[in-house]
ChimeraX commands (.cxc) that place a marker at each C-alpha (Angstrom):
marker #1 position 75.40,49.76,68.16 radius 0.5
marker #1 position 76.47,49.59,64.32 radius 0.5
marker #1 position 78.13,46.14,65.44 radius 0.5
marker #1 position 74.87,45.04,66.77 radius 0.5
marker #1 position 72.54,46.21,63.64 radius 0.5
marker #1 position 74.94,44.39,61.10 radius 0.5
marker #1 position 75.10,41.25,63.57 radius 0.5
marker #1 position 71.09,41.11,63.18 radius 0.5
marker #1 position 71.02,41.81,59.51 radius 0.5
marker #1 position 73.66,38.69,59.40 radius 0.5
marker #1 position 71.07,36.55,61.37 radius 0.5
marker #1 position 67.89,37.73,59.57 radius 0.5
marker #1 position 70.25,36.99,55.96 radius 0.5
marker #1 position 70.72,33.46,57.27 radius 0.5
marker #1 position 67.63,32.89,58.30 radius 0.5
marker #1 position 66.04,33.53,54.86 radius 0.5
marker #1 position 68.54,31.97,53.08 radius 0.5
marker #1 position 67.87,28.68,55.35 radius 0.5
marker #1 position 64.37,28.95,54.45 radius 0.5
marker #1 position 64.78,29.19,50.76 radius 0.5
marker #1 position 66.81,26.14,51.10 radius 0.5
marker #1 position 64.43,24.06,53.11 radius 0.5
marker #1 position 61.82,25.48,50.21 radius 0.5
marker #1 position 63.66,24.01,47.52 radius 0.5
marker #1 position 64.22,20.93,49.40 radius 0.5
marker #1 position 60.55,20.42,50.09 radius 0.5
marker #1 position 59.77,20.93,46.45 radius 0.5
marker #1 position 62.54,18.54,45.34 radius 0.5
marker #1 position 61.14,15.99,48.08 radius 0.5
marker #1 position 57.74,16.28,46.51 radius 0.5
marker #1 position 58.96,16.33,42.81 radius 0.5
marker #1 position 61.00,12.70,43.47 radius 0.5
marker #1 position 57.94,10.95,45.10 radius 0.5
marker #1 position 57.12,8.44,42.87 radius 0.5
marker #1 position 53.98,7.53,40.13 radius 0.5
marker #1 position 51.40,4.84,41.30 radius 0.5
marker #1 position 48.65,4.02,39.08 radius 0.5
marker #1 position 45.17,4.65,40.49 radius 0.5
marker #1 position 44.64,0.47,39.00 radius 0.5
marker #1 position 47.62,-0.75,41.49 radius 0.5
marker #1 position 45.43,0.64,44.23 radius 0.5
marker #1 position 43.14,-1.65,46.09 radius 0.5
marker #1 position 40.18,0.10,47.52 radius 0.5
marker #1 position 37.88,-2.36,49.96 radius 0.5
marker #1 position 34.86,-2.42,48.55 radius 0.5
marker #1 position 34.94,-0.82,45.36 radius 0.5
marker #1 position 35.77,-2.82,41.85 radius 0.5
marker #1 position 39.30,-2.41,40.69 radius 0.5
marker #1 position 40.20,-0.04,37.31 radius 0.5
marker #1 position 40.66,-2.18,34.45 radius 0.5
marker #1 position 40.65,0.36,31.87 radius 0.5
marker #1 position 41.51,4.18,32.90 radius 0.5
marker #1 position 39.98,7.00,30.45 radius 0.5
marker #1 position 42.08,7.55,27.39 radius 0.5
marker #1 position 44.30,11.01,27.70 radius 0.5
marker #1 position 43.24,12.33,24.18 radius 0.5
marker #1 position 40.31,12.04,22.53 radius 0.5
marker #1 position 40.82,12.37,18.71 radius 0.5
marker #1 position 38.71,15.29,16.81 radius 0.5
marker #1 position 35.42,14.41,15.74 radius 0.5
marker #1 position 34.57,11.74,18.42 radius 0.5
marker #1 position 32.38,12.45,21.62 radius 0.5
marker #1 position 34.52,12.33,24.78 radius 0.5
marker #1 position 31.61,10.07,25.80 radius 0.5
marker #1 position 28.88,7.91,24.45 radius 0.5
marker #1 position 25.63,9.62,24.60 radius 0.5
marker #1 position 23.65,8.42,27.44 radius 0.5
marker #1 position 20.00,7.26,27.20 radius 0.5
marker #1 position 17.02,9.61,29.09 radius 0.5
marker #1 position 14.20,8.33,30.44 radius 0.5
marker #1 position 10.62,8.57,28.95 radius 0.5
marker #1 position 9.04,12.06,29.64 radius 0.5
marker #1 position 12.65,14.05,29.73 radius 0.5
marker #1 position 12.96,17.14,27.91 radius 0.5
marker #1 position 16.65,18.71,27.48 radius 0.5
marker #1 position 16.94,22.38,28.01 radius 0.5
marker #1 position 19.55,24.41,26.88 radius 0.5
marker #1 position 20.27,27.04,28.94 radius 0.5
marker #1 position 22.30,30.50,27.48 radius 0.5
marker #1 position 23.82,32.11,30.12 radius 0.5
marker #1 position 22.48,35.16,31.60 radius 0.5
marker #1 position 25.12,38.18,30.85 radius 0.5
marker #1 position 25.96,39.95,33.88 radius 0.5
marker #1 position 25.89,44.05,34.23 radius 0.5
marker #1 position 28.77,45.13,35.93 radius 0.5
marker #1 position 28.44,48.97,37.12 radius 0.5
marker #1 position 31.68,49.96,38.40 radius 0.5
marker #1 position 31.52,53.42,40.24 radius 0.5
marker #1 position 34.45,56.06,40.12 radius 0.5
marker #1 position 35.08,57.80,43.47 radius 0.5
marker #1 position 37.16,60.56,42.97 radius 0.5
marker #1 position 38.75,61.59,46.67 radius 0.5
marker #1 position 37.98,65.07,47.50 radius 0.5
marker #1 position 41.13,67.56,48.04 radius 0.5
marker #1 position 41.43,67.70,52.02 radius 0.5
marker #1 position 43.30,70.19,52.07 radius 0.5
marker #1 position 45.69,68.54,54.77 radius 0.5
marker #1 position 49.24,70.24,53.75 radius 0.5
marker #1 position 47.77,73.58,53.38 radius 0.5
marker #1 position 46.27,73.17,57.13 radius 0.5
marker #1 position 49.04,71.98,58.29 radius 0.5
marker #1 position 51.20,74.90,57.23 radius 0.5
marker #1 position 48.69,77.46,58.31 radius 0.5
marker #1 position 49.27,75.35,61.81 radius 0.5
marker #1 position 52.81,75.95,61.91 radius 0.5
marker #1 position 53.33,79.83,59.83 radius 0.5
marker #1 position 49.70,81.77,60.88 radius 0.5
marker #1 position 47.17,80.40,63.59 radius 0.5
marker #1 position 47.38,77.69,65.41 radius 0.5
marker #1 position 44.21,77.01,66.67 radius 0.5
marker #1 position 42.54,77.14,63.33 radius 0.5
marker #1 position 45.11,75.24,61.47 radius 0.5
marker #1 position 44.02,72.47,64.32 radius 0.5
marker #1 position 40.41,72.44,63.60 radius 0.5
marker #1 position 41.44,72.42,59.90 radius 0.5
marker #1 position 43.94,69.43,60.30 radius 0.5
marker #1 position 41.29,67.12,62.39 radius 0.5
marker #1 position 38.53,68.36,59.69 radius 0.5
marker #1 position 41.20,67.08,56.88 radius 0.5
marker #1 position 41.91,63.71,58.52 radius 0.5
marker #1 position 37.99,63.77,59.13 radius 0.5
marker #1 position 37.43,63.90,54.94 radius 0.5
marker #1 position 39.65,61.27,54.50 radius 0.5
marker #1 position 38.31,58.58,57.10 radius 0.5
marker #1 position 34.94,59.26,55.72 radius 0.5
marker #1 position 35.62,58.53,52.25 radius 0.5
marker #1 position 37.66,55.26,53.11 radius 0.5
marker #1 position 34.26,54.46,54.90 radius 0.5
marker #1 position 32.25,55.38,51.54 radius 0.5
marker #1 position 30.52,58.65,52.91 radius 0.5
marker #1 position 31.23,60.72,49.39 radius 0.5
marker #1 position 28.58,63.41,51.00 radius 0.5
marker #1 position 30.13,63.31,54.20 radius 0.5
marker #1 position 34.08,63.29,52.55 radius 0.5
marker #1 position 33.02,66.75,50.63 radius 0.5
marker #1 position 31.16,68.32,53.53 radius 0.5
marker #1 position 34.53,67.67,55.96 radius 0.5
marker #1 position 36.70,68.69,52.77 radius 0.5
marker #1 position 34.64,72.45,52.69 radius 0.5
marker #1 position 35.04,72.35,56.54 radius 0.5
marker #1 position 38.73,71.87,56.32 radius 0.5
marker #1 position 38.83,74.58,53.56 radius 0.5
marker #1 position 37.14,77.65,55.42 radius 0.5
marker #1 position 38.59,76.64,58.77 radius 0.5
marker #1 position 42.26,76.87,56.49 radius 0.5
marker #1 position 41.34,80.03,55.19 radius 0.5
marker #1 position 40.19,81.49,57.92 radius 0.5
marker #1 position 43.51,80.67,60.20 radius 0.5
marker #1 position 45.49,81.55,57.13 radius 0.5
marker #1 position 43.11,85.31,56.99 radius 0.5
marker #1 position 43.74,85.66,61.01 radius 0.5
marker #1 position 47.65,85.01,60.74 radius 0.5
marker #1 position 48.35,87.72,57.78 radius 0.5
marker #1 position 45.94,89.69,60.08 radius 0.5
marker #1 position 48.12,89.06,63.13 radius 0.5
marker #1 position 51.25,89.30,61.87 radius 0.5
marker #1 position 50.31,92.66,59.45 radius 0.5
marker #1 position 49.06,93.99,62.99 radius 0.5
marker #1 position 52.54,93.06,65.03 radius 0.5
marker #1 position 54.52,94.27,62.07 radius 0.5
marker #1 position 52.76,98.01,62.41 radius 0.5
marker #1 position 52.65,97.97,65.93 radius 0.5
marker #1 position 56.61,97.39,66.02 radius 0.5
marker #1 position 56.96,99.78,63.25 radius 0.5
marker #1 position 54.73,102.78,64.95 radius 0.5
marker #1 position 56.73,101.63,68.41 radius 0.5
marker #1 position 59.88,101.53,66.84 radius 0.5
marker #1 position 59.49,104.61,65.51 radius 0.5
marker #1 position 57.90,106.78,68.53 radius 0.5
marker #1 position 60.82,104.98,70.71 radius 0.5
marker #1 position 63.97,106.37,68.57 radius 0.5
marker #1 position 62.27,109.61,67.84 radius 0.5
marker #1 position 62.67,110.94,71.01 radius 0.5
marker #1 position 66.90,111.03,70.21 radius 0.5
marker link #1:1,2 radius 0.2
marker link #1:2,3 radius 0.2
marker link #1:3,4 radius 0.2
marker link #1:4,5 radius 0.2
marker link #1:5,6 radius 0.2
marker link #1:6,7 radius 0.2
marker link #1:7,8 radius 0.2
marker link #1:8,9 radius 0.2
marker link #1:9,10 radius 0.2
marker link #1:10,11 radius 0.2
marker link #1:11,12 radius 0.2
marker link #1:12,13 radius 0.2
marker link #1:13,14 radius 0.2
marker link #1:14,15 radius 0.2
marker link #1:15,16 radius 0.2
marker link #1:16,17 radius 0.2
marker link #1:17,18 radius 0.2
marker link #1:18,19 radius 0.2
marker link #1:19,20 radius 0.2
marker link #1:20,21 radius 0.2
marker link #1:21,22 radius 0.2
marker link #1:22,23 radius 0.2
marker link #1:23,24 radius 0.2
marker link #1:24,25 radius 0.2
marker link #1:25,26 radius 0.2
marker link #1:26,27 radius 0.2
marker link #1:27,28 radius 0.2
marker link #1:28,29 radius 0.2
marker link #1:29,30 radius 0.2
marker link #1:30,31 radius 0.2
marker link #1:31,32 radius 0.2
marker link #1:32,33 radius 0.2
marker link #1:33,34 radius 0.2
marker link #1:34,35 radius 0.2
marker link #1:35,36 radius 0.2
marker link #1:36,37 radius 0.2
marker link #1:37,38 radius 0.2
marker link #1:38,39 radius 0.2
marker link #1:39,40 radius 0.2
marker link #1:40,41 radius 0.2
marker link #1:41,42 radius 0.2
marker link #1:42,43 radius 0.2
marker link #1:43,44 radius 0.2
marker link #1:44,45 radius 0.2
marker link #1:45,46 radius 0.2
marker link #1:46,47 radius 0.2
marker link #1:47,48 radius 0.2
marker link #1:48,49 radius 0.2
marker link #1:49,50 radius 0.2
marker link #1:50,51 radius 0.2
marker link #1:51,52 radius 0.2
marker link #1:52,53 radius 0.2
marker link #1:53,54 radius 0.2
marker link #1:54,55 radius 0.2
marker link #1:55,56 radius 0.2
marker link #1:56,57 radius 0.2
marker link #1:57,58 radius 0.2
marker link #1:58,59 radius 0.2
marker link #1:59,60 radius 0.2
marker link #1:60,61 radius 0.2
marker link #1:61,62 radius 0.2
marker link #1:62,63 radius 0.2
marker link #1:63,64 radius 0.2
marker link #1:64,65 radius 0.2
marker link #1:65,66 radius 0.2
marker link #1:66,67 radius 0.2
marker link #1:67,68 radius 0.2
marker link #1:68,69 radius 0.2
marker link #1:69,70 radius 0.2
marker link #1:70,71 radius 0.2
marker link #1:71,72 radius 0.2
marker link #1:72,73 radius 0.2
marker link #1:73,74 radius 0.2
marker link #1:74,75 radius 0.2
marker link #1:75,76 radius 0.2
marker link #1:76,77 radius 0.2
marker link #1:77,78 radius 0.2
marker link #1:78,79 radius 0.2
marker link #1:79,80 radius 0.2
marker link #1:80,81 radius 0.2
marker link #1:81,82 radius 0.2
marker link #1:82,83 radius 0.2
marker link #1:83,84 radius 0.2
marker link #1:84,85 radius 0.2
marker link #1:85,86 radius 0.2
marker link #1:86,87 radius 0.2
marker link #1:87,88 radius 0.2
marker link #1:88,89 radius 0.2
marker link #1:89,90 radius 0.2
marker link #1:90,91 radius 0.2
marker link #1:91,92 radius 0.2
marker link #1:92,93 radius 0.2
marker link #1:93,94 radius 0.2
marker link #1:94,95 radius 0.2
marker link #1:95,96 radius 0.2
marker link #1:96,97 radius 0.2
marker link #1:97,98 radius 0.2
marker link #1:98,99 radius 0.2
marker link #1:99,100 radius 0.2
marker link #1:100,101 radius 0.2
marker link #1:101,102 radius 0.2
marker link #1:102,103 radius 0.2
marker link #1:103,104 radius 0.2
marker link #1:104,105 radius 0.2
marker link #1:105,106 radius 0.2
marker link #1:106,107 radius 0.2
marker link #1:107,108 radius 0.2
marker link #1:108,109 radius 0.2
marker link #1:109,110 radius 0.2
marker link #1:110,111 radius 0.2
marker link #1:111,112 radius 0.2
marker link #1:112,113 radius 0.2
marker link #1:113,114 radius 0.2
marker link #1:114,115 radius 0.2
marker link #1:115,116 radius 0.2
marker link #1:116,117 radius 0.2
marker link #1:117,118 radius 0.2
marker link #1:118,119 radius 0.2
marker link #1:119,120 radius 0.2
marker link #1:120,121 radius 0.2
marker link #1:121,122 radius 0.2
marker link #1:122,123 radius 0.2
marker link #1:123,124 radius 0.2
marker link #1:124,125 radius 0.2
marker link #1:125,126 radius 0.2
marker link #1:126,127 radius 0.2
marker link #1:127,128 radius 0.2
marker link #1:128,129 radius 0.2
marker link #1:129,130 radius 0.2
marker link #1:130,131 radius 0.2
marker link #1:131,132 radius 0.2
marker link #1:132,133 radius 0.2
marker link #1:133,134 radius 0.2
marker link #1:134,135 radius 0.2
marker link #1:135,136 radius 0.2
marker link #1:136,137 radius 0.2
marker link #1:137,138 radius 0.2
marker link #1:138,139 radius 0.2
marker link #1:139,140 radius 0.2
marker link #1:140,141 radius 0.2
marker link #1:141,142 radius 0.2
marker link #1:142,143 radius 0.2
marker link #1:143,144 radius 0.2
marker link #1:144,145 radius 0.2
marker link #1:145,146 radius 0.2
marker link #1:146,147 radius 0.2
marker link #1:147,148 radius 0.2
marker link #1:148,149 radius 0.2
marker link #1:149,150 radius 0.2
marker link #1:150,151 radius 0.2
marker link #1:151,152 radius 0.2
marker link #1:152,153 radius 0.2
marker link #1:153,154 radius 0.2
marker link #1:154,155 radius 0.2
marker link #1:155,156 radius 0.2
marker link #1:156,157 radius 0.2
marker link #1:157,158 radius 0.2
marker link #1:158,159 radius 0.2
marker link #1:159,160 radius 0.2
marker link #1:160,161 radius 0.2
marker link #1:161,162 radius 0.2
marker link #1:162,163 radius 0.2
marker link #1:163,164 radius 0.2
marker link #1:164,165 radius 0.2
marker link #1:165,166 radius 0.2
marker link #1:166,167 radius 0.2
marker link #1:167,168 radius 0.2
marker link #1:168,169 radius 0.2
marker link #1:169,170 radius 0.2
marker link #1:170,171 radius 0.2
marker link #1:171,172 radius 0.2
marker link #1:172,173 radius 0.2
marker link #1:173,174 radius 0.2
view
């Protein structure tokens, strides 16, 4: 079995390390393809580039000549509108999950079960954006908790006198 998980941890090595190589291959390819100037190409139907925008415009002269409105045109200029952001903070209510849980296993189990699926209940509806609903499963999860927790101490402080009182009738008798 060990033989067989280090064979497929070879295989799964290889296989990203072939990938990485066909990566670097492709972007080697791509970086050796050659320049051709937009004027070499011919285009049916549309005039050839004689002269192709200059890269850099010095400072202090318009990128562009200004162009010429028509009678009647008024320019606007237009401020952008500032956007409110309201950004909400959700703060997760405690579930109460690992204290259910561990009234589950150590007290009662049937109450620790209706607190666990309470818990779990909290948390889906907050992922879902109930906040009420999150806190009202949350205070569900809570007294069902406490409650199992309250019946096991009761349980178990009941067995432990009950043995004790047993016990102690049993081995008076000698």
């Amino acid at each position: 079995m060990l033989i067989l998980k280090t064979y497929i941890c070879y295989l799964y090595t290889l296989y990203l390390f072939i990938e990485s190589q066909q990566e670097d291959y492709i972007i080697s390819a791509m970086s050796t393809e050659k320049y051709q100037d937009p004027s070499a190409q011919t285009n049916p139907g549309y005039p050839a580039v004689t002269n192709p925008p200059p890269a850099y415009q010095p400072a202090g002269q318009p990128a562009f000549p200004p162009q010429p409105q028509p009678a009647g045109y008024t320019a606007y200029n237009v401020q952008p509108v500032p956007v409110t952001t309201i950004t909400t903070i959700r703060t997760r209510p405690n579930n109460y999950l690992i204290s259910a849980i561990l009234v589950t296993v150590f007290c009662c189990l049937p109450f620790g079960i209706i607190g666990i699926i309470y818990s779990v209940d909290s948390s889906s509806k907050f992922d879902r954006g109930d906040d009420a609903g999150a806190a009202s499963s949350a205070r569900s999860a809570r007294s069902w908790t406490i409650a199992g927790l309250v019946c096991g101490i009761v349980i178990i402080s009941v067995n432990v006198v009950l043995r004790l009182v047993l016990f102690s009738t049993y081995y008076s008798d000698y």
